[in-house]
C-alpha positions as CSV (number, residue, x, y, z in Angstrom):
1,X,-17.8,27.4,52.3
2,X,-19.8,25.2,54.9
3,X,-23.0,27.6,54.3
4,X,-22.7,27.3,50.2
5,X,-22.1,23.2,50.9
6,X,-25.6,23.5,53.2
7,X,-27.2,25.3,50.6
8,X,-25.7,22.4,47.8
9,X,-27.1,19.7,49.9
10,X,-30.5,21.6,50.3
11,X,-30.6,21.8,46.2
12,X,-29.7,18.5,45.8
13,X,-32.4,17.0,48.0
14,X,-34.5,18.6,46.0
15,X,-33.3,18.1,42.6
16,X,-30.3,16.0,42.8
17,X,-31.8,13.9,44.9
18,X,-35.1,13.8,44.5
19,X,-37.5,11.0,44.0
20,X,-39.4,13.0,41.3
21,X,-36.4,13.1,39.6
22,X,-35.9,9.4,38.2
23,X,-39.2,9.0,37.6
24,X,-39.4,12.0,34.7
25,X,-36.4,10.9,33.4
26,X,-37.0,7.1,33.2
27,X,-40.2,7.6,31.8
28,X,-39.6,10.7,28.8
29,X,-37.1,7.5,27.4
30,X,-39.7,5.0,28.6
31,X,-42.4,6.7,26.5
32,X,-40.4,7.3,23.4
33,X,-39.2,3.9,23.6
34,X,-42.7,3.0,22.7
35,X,-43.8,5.9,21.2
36,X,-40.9,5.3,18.1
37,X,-41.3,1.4,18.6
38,X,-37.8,0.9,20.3
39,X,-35.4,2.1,17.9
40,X,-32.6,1.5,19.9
41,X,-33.2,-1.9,18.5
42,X,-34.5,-1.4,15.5
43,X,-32.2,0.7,14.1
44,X,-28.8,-0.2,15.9
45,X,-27.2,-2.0,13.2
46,X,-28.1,0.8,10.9
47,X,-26.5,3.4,13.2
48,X,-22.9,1.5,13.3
49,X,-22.5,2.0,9.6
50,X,-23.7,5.3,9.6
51,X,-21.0,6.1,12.0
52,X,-18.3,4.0,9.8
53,X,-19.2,6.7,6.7
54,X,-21.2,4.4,4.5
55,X,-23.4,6.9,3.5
56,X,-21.4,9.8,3.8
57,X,-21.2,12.5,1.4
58,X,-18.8,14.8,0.4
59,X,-20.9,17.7,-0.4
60,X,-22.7,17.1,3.1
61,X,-22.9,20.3,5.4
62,X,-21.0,20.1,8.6
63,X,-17.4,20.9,10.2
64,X,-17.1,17.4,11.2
65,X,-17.0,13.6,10.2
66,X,-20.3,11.0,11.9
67,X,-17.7,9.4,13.7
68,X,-15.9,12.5,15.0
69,X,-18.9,13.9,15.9
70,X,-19.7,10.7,17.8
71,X,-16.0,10.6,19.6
72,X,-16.9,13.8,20.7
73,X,-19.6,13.8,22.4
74,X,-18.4,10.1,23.7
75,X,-15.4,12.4,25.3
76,X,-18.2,14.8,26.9
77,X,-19.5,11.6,28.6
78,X,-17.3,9.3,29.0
79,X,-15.1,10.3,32.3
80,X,-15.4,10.3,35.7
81,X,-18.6,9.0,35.9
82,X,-17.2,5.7,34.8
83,X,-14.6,5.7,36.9
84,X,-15.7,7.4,40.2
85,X,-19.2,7.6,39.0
86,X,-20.1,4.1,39.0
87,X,-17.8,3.2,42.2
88,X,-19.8,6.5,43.7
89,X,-23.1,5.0,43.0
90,X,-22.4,1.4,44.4
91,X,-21.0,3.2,47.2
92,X,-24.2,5.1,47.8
93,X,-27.0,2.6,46.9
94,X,-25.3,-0.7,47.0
95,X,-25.2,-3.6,43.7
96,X,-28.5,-2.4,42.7
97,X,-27.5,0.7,41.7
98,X,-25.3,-0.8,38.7
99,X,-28.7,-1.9,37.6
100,X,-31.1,1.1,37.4
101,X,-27.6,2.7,35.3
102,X,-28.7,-0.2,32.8
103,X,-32.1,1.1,33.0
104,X,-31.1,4.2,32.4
105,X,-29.0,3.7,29.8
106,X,-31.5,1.3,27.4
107,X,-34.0,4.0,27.8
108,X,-31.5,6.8,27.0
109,X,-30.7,5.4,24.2
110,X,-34.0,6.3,22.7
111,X,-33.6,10.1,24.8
112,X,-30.2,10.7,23.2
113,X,-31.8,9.9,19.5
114,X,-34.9,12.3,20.3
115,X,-32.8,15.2,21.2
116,X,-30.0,14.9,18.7
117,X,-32.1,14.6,16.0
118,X,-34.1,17.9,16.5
119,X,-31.3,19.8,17.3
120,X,-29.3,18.9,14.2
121,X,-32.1,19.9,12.6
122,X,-32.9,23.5,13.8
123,X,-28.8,24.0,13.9
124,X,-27.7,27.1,12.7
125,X,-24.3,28.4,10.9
126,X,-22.7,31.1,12.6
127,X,-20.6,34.3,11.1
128,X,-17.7,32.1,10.9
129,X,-18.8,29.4,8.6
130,X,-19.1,26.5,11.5
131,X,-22.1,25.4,12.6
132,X,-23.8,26.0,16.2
133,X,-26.8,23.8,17.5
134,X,-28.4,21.7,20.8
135,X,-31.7,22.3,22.5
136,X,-31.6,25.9,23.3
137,X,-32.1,26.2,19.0
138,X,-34.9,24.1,18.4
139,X,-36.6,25.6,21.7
140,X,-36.6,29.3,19.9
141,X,-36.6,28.2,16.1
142,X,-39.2,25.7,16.6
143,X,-41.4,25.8,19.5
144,X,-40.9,30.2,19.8
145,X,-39.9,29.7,23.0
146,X,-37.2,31.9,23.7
147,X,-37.2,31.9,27.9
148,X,-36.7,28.3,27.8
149,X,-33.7,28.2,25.5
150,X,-32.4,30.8,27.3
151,X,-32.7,28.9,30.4
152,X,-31.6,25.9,29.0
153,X,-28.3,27.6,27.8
154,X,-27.5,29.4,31.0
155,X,-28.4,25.3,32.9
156,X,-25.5,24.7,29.8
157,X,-22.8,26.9,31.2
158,X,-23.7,25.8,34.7
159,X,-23.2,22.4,33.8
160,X,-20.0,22.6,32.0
161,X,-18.8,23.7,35.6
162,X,-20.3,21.5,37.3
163,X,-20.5,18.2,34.6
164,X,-17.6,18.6,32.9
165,X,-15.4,20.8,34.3
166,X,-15.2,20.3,38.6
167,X,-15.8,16.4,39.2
168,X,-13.3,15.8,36.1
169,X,-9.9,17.7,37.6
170,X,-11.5,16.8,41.2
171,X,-11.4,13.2,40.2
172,X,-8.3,13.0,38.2
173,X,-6.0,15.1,40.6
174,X,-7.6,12.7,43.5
175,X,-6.5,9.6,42.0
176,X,-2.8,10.8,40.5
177,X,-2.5,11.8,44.0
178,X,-3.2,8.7,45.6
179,X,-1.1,7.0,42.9
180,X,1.9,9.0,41.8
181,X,1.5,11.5,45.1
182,X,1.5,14.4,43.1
183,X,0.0,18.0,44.6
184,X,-3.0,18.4,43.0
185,X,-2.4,21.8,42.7
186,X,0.4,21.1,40.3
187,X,-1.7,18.3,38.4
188,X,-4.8,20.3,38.0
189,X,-2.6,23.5,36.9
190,X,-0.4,20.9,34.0
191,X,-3.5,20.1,32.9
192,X,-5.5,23.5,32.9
193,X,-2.3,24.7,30.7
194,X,-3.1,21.5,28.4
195,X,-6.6,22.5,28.3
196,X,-6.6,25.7,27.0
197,X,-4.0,24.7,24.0
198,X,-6.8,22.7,22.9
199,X,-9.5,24.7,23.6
200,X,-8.8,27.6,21.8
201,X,-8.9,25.9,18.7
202,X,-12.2,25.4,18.9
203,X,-14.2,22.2,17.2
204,X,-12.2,21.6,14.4
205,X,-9.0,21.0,17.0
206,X,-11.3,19.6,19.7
207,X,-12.7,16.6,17.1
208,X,-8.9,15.8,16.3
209,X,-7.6,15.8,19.7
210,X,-10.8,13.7,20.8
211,X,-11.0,11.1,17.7
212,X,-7.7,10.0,19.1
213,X,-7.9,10.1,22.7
214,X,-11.1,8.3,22.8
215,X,-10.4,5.1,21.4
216,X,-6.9,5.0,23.0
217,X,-8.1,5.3,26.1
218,X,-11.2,3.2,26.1
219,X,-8.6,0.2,25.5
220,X,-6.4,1.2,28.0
221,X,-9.0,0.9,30.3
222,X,-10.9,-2.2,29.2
223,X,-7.4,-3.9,29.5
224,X,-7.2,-2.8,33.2
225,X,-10.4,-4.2,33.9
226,X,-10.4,-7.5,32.6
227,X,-7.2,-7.9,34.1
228,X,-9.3,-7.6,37.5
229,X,-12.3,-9.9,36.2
230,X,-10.8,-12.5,35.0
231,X,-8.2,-13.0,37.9
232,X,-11.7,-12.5,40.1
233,X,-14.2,-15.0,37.4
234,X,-15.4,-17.2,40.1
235,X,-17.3,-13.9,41.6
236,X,-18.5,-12.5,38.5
237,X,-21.7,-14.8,38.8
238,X,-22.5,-13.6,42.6
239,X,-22.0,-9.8,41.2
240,X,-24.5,-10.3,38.7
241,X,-26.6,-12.1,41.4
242,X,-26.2,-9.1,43.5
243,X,-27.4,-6.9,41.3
244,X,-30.1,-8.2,40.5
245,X,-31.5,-9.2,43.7
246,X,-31.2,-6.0,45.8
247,X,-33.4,-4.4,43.2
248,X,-35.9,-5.9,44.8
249,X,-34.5,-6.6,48.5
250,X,-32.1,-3.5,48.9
251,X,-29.1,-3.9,50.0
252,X,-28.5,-4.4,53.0
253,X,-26.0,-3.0,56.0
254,X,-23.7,-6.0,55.8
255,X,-19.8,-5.8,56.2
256,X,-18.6,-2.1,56.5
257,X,-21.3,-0.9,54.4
258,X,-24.5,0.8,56.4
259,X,-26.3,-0.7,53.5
260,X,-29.3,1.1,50.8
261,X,-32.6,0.9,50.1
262,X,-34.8,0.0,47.3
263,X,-36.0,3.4,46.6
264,X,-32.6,5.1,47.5
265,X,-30.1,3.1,45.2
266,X,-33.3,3.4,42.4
267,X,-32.7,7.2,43.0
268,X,-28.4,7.3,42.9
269,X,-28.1,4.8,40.3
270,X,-30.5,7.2,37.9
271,X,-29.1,10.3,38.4
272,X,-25.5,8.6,38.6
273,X,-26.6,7.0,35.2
274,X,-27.4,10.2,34.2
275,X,-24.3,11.6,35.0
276,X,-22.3,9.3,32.7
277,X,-24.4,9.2,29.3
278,X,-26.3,12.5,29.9
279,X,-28.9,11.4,28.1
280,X,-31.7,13.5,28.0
281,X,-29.1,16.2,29.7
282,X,-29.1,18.1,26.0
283,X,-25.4,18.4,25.8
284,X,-24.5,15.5,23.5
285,X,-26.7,17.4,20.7
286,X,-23.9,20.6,20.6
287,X,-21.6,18.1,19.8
288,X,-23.6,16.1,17.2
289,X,-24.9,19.5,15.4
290,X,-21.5,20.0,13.7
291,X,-21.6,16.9,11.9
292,X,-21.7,16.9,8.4
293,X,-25.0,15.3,7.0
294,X,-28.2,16.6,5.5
295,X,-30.0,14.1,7.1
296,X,-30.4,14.5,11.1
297,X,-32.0,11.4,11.8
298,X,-29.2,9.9,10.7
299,X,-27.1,11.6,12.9
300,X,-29.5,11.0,15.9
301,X,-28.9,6.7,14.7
302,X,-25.3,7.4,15.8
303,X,-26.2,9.2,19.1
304,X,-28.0,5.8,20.0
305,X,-24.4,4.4,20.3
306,X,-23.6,7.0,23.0
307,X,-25.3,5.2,26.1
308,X,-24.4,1.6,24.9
309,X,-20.7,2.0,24.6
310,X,-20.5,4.6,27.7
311,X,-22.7,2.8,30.2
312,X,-24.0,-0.4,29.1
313,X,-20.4,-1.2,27.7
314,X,-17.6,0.8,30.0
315,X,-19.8,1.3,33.2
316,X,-20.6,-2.6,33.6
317,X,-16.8,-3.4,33.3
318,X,-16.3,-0.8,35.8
319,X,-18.9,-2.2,38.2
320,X,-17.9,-5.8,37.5
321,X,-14.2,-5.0,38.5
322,X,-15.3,-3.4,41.9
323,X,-18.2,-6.1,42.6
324,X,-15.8,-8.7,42.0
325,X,-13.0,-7.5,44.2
326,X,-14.7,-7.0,46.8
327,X,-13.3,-3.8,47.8
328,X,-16.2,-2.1,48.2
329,X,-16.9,-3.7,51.4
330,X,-13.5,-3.4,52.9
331,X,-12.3,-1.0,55.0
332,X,-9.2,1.0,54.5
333,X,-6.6,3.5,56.1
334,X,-7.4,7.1,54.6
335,X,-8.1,10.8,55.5
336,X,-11.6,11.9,56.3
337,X,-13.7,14.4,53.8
338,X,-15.6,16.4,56.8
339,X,-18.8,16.1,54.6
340,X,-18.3,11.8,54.3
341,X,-17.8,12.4,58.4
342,X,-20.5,11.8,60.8
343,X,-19.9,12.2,64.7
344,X,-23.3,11.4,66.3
345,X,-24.4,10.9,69.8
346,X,-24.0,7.8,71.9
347,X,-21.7,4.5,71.2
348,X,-22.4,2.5,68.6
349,X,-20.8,-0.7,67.4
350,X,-20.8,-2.4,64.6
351,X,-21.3,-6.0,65.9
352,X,-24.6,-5.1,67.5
353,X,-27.7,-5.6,64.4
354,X,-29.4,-3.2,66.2
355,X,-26.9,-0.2,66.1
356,X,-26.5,-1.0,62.6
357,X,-30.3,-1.4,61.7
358,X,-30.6,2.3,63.4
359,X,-28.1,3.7,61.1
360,X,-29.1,2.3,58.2
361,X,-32.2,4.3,58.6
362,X,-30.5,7.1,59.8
363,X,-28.2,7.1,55.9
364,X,-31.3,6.5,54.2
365,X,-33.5,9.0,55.3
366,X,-35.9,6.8,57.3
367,X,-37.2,8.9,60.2
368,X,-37.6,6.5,63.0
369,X,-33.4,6.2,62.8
370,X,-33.5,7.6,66.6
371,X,-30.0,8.5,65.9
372,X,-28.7,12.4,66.4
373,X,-25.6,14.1,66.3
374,X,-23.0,14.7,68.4
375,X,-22.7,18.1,70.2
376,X,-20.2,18.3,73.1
377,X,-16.1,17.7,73.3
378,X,-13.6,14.9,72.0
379,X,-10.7,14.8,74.7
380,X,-8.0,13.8,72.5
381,X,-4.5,12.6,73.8
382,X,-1.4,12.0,71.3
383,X,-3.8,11.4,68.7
384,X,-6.4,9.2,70.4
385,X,-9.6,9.9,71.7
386,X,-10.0,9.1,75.6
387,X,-13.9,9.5,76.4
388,X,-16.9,8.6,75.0
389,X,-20.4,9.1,74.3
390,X,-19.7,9.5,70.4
391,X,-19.6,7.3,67.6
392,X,-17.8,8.9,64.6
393,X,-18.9,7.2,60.7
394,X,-17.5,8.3,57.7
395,X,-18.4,7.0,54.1
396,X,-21.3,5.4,55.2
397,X,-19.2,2.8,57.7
398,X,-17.6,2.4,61.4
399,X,-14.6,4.4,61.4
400,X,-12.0,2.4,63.4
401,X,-8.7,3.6,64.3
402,X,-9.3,7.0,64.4
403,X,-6.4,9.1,64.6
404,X,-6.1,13.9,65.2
405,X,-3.9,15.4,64.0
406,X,-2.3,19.1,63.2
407,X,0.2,20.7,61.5
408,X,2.4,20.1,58.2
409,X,4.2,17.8,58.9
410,X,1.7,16.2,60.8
411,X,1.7,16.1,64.6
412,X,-0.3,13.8,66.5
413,X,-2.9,16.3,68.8
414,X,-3.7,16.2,72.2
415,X,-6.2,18.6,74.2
416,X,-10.0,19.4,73.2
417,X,-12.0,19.0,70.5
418,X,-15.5,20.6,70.1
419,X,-18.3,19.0,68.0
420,X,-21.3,21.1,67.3
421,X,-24.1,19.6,65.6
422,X,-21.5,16.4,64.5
423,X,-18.8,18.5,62.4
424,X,-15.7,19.1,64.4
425,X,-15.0,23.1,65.2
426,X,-11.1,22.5,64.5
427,X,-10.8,22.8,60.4
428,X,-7.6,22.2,60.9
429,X,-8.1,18.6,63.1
430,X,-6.6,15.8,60.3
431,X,-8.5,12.8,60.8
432,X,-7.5,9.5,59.9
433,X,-8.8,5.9,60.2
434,X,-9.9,2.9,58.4
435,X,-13.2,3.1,56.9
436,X,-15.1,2.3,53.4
437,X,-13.8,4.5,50.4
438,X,-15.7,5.3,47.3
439,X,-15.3,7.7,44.0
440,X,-12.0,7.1,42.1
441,X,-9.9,6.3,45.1
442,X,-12.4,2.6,45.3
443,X,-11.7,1.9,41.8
444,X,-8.2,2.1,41.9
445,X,-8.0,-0.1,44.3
446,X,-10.2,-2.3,42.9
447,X,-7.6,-2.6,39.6
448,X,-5.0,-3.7,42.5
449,X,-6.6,-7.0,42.6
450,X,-6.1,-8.5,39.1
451,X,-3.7,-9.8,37.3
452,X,-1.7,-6.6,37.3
453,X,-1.0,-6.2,41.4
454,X,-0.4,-3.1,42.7
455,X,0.3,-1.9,39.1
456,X,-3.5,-2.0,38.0
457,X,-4.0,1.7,39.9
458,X,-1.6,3.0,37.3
459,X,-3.8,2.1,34.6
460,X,-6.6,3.5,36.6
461,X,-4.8,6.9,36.7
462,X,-4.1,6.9,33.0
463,X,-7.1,5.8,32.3
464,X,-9.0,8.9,34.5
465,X,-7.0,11.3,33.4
466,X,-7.5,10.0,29.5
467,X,-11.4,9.9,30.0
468,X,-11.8,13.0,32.6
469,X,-9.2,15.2,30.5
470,X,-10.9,15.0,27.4
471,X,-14.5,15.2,28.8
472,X,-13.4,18.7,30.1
473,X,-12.2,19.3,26.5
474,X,-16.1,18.5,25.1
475,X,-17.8,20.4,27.7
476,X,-16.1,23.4,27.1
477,X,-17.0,23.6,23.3
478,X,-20.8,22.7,24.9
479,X,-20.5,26.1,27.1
480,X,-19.1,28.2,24.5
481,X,-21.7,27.4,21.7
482,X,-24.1,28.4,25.0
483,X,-22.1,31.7,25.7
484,X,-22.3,32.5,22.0
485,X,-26.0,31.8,22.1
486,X,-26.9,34.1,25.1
487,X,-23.8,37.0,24.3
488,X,-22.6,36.8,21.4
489,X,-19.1,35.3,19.8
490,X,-17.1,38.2,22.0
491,X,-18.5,36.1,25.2
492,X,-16.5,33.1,24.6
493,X,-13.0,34.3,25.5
494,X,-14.3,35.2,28.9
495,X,-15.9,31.9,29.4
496,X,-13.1,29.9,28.4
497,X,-10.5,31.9,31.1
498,X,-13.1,31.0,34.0
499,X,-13.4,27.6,33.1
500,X,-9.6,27.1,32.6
501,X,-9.6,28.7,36.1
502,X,-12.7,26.6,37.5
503,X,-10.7,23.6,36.3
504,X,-7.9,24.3,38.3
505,X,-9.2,24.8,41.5
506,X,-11.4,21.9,41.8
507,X,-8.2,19.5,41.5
508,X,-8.0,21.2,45.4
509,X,-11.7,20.9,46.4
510,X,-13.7,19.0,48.7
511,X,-14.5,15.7,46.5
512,X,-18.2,15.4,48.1
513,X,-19.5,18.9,47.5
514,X,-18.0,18.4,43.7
515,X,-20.5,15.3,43.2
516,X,-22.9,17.3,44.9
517,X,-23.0,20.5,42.9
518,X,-22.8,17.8,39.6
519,X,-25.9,16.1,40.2
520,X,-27.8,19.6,40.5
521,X,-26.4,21.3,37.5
522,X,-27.6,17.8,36.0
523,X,-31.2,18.4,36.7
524,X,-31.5,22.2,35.9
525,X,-30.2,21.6,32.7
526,X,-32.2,18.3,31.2
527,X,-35.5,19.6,32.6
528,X,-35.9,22.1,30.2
529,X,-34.7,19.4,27.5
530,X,-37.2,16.4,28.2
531,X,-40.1,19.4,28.1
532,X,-39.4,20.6,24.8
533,X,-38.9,17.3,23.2
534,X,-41.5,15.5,24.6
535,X,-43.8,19.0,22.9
536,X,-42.2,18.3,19.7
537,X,-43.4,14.5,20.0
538,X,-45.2,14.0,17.0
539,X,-42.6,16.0,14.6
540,X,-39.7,13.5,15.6
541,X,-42.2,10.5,14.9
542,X,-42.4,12.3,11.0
543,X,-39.2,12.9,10.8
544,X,-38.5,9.3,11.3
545,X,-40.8,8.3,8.7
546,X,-39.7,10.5,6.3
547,X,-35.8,9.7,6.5
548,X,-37.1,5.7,5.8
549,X,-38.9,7.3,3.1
550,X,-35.5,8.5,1.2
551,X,-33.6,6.0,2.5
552,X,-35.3,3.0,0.9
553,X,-35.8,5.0,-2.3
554,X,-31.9,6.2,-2.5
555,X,-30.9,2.6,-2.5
556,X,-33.2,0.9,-4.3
């Protein structure tokens, strides 16, 4: 496991994580923003009725309504990342990174039109009457390129692992646990039963299920968090503040955080971004192919929606609540991931500026950190360490309080602990102490502080199971139209066991290597997307054109 984590880190430094990345992303929805003459303004209002069935007709081809087709793919995105994902990002690249989401969002918008609206149109209907579609059909229909829709479709069955399926049960078993202390074995197998009742009734069920669940939650949730905003108002202006500024000052190591800089909360607030709308990720357009319509432009008008309500709309909240609580900067008792751990070499302390300007550059990849890790022993006694020469950090901040410990139930250790290149030998070693937390576990306790009390992380858990449960339900139709695309119909059966299966065990998995494996199944998959619509650049522009055409000539 520790090799395929090193080999996930590798991966995501270069894709996850790399500054390339952003960039290519940022500006495909930068230049089609111009390029179309930013429809995400212009036609906005136009997309909210076509979603409310103003133009809807019956004789329309299609297995689903605009505005289940809409719910949908809003279940395939809306989930963890807008409950762990956002707290994740702050966590990582400080205030700022609640502003490049923004970014990423407003320029998605545009993305999320592009793709929809070419792969509704190059959909096809399968043996079975329903109708199949997304990026991998327009790459072979209309650009004859059928490597890169095969790529793209094996990038979709990776990705419904590791974007839909793994950080959803990893996130919602982690926060029911810390709530309700349930096993997450038993929540994560509940819910894998739960899943595959649903999936196996393929779109038609999945739209119903979803069309409900959707809206439900989203109030849930937005209850929750004004609950926390409002009982916090006085530091909604300084959050704002915040975020703004340190896009242009970084954030820096203040409080328990070991602080971000420009360029590295530019990067995790992208690809986090990213991660909730998946714009320009190719997925939303599986969804959006089965609705009914002859017209798929219009249907790419309601895919603008997506990134507004899902990140501009949900993901602010989110980020407002945590910002304005101030829990992100406060330490807390909890048990250590070994991949948030650090044990490096010599003693550090956090009231020294110095020791804390030499780890910031050490978390944010500066090389003149002059900070190594640890290799030698930990002489432990009931619990406690005795020597020194070692400072141990986990989630970016001083650990304090450290306790070891062994055994179910937990005994305090005592005796030696070898450290080899930072990561404890032990696997069995619990460790404990009061550090920063991030991912679900920081928004939860971020509800705490409303008008709600301890009672807010209930609505948390709801809400993350609501959001993360049904975004495992959208992801595993996206998968299965891939499966069906690459093998055949007989494929899917298969594919649905393993992912059932996949879903299950994550609820038990490390929560770090999860998000890791996420934001590289991200990148393989929208690469592959932003090249073949940006080559089909001046056919979308048409298209455009043409639907304004019929439109102002239909209702005259």
């Amino acid at each position: 496991m520790e090799a395929f984590h090193g080999f996930l880190k590798l991966l995501d430094s270069m894709l996850g994580g790399a500054w390339w990345f952003p960039y290519v992303l940022l500006g495909t929805g930068c230049f089609f923003t111009i390029y179309l003459k930013f429809p995400q303004v212009r036609y906005f209002k136009h997309a909210w009725k076509v979603v409310t069935g103003k133009y809807d007709k019956a004789d329309d081809p299609g297995d689903t309504s605009h505005f289940r087709a809409l719910t949908t793919a809003l279940s395939g995105t809306v989930g963890t990342g807008n409950i762990g994902g956002v707290a994740f990002a702050i966590f990582l690249g400080g205030p700022a990174a609640l502003f490049w989401m923004w970014a990423t969002a407003f320029f998605g918008m545009t993305t999320k039109f592009v793709e929809v609206t070419l792969s509704h149109k190059y959909r096809d209907k399968t043996p079975d009457g329903s109708m199949a579609g997304g990026p991998m059909y327009y790459m072979d229909k209309r650009l004859n390129m059928k490597w890169l829709a095969v790529a793209f479709a094996i990038a979709t069955v990776i990705s419904s692992f590791g974007t839909g399926n793994l950080p959803q049960s990893n996130g919602i078993a982690t926060s029911i646990e810390a709530t309700f202390g349930l096993d997450p074995l038993m929540v994560g197998s509940v819910l894998g039963i739960l899943l595959a009742l649903v999936i196996l009734g393929g779109i038609t069920r999945i739209a119903a299920v979803t069309s409900k669940i959707v809206p439900l939650m989203a109030l849930i949730y937005l209850v929750g968090a004004f609950a926390v905003i409002f009982a916090n108002i006085e530091n909604i202006g300084p959050a704002f503040s915040s975020v703004v500024s340190d896009v242009f000052t970084g954030s820096a190591a203040t409080g328990g955080f070991l602080g971000a800089t420009i360029a590295y909360a530019f990067n995790r607030g992208v690809n986090r971004g990213l991660f909730s709308n998946e714009a320009g990720q190719g997925s939303a357009p599986i969804a959006h192919a089965a609705a009914k319509t002859k017209e798929p432009v219009s249907e790419g008008m309601v895919s603008i929606l997506e990134p507004f309500i899902d990140t501009i709309i949900i993901c602010t909240i989110t980020g407002l609540v945590i910002l304005s609580s101030g829990v992100w900067q406060e330490k807390h008792l909890n048990t250590f991931d070994r991949s948030d751990m650090y044990i490096l070499d010599g003693n550090y302390a956090e009231s020294k500026p110095a020791d804390k300007e030499a780890l910031f550059k050490f978390f944010n990849g500066l090389d003149d950190s002059g900070v190594t890790d640890y290799n030698g022993q930990i002489i432990v006694e009931n619990g406690k360490a005795v020597n020194s020469g070692f400072t141990i950090i986990n989630a970016r901040s001083f650990a304090d309080n450290v306790t070891f410990s062994i055994g179910e139930p937990v005994d305090s250790y005592s005796g030696k602990l070898e450290v080899v290149d930072g990561n404890l030998v032990k696997k069995s070693i619990i460790v404990r102490g009061e550090s920063l937390i991030h991912s679900a576990s920081l928004t939860a306790l971020a509800f705490t502080k409303g008008f709600f009390g301890e009672s807010g992380k209930y609505i948390v858990s709801v809400g993350l199971l609501l959001f993360a449960f049904s975004t495992a339900i959208a992801w595993s139709y996206y998968g299965d139209r891939a499966m069906t695309y690459l093998l055949g119909p007989r494929s899917v059966m298969p594919y649905r066991v393993v992912y059932v299966a996949g879903f299950v065990w994550a609820a038990v998995s490390d929560t770090t290597l999860v998000w890791t494996l996420s934001a590289v199944a991200i990148v393989v998959m929208t690469l592959p997307n932003l090249f073949g619509i940006f080559l089909l650049r001046k056919e979308m522009k048409e298209s455009v054109d043409k639907y304004w055409q019929k439109f102002n000539q239909d209702n005259q």
